[in-house]
N, C-alpha and C positions, 0 to 999 in steps of 0.2 A: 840665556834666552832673552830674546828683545822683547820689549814690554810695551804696547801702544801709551800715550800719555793719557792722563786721565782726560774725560773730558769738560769743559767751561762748563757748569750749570747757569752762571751770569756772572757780567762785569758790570763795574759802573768808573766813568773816569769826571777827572774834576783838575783845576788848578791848570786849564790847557790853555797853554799861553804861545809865542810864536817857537820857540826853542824848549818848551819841555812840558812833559804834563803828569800826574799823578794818577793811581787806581788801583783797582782791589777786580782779583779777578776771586768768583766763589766755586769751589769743587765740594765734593760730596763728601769730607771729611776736613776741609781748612778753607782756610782763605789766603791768597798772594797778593801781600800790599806790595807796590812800584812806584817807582819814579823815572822815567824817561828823558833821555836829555836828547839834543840833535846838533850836530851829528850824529850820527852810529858810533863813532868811534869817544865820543867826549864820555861814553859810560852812563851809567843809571845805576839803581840798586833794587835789590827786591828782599821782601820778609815773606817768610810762613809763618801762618798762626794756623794752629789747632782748633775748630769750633769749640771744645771744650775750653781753651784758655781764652777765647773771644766771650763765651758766655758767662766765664767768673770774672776775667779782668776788662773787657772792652777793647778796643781795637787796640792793635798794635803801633797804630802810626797817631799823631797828634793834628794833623791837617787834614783830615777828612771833617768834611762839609757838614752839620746836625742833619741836615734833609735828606744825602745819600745814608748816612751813618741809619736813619731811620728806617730807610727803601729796603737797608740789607735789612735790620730787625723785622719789617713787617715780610719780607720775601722766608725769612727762614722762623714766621709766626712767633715772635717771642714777646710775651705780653710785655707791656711798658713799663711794670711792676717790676722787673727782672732786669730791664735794658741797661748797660752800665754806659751815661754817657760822658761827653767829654765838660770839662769846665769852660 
């Protein structure tokens, strides 16, 4: 049976330069970090993370910006006591 996709609760993108750009789109149980190239055809990549492996290890990707990396923490209320950030 066909299954609609989930839907975006919110994205945020960063690193958008003339031929590629990066982002984290958020669903109701993960998050899908990306990277976009241009053309269409030169390829990108994309990860899933589980909220639970974001909440014990921190994001999946190393180039996310401290101030979006923040946006998602305060979007999905997670005290700052908790927040796992990057170095």
């Amino acid at each position: 049976m066909w299954k609609m996709e989930e839907p975006i609760k919110k994205s945020w993108e960063w690193s958008c330069r003339e031929f590629e750009y990066e982002g984290v789109c958020l669903y109701k149980d993960s998050l899908l970090w990306y990277k976009e190239t241009y053309p269409a055809y030169a390829g990108g990549t994309a990860r899933k993370q589980s909220l639970k492996d974001f909440m014990e290890n921190g994001p999946a990707v190393d180039t996310i910006p401290r101030e979006i990396l923040n946006e998602i923490y305060d979007y999905l209320n997670i005290p700052r006591a908790r927040r796992k950030m990057q170095e």
